[in-house]
C-alpha positions as a LaTeX table, in Angstrom:
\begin{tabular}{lrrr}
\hline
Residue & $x$ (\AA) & $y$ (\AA) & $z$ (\AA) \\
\hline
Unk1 & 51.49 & 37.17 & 109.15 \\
Unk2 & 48.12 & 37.63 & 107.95 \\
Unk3 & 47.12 & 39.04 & 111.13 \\
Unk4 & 49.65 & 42.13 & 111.01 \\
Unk5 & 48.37 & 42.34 & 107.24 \\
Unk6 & 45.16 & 42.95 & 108.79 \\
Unk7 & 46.02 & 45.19 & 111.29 \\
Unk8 & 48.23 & 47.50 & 108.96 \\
Unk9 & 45.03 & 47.80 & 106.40 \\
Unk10 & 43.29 & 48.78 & 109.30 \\
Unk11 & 45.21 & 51.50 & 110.27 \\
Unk12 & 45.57 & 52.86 & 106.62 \\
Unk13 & 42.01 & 52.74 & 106.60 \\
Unk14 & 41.80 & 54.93 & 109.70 \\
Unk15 & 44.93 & 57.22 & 108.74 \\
Unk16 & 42.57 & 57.74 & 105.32 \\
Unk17 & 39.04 & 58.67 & 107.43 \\
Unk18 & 40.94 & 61.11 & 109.52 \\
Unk19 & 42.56 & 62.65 & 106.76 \\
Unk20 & 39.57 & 63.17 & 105.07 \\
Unk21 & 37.41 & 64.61 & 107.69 \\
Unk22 & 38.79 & 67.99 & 107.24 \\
Unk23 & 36.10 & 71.03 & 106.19 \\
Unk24 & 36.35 & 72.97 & 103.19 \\
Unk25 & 34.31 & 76.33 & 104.32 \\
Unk26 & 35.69 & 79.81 & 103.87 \\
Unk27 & 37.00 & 80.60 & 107.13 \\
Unk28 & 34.94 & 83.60 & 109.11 \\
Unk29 & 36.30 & 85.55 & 112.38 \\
Unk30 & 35.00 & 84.26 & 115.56 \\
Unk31 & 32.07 & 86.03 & 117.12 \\
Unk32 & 32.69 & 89.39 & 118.94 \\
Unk33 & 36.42 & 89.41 & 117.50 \\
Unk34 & 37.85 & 91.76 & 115.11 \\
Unk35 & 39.09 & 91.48 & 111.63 \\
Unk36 & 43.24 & 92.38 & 111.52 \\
Unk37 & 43.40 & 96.29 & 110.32 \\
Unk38 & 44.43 & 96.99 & 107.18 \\
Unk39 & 48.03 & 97.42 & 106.43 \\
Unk40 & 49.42 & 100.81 & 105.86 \\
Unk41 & 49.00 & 101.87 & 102.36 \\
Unk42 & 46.57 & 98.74 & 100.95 \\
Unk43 & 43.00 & 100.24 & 99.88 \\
Unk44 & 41.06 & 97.43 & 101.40 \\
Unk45 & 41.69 & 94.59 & 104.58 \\
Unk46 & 43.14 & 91.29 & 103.49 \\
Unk47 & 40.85 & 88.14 & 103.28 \\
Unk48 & 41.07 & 85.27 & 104.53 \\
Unk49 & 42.42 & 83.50 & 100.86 \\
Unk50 & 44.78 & 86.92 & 100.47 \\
Unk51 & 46.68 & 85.53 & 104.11 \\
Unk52 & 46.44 & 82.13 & 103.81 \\
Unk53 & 47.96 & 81.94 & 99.92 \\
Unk54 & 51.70 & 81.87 & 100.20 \\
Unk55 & 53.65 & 84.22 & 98.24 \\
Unk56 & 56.56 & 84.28 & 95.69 \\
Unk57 & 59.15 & 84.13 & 98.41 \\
Unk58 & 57.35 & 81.29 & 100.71 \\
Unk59 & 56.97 & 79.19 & 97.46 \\
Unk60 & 59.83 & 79.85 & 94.68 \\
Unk61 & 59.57 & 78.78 & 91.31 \\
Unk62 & 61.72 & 75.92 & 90.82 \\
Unk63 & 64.90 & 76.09 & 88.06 \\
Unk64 & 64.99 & 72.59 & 86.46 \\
Unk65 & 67.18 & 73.33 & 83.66 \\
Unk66 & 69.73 & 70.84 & 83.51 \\
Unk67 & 73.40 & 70.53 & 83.04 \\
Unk68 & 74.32 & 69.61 & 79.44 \\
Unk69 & 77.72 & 70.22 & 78.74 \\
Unk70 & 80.48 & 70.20 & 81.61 \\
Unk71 & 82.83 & 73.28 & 81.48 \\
Unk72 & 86.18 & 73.30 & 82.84 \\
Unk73 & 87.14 & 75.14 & 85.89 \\
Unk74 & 88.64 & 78.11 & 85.29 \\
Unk75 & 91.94 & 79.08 & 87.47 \\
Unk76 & 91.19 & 80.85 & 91.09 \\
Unk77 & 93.85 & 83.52 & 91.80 \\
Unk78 & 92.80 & 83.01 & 95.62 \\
Unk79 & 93.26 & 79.40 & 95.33 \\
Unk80 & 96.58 & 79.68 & 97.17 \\
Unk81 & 99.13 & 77.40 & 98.92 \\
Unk82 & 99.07 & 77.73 & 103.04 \\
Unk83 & 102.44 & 79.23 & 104.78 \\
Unk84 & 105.28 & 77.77 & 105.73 \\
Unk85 & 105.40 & 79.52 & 109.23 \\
Unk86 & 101.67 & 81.10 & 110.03 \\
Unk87 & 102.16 & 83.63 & 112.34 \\
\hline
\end{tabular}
């Protein structure tokens, strides 16, 4: 038991270092390529945080409100029985 203790600390241990070996530098084009143009109608080219934030449609704002009285259901006028003989 203890030894599958061990070995699961060990690889939350290593799960953690790799994790945490990621940079945090602005990115920068490679060397000899371009930048992407500039889209049609913006003054100036995107950066690099401008393309990499996600906008209002990637990341909705959440509605939390919640539910505090129940209503009843009111009738459906296509709510109707199915045919006899369906043709």
């Amino acid at each position: 038991m203890t030894m599958r203790w061990t070995k699961g600390l060990a690889m939350a241990a290593l799960a953690v270092a790799l994790a945490s070996c990621g940079g945090r530098q602005p990115l920068k084009p490679v060397q000899g390529q371009k930048l992407p143009a500039v889209p049609v109608g913006a003054a100036t080219a995107p950066t690099a945080q401008d393309l990499t934030t996600p906008g209002t449609q990637a990341r909705p704002e959440r509605n939390v409100e919640l539910l505090t009285q129940s209503k009843s259901r009111g009738d459906d006028e296509f709510d109707l029985p199915p045919e006899r003989d369906p043709q």
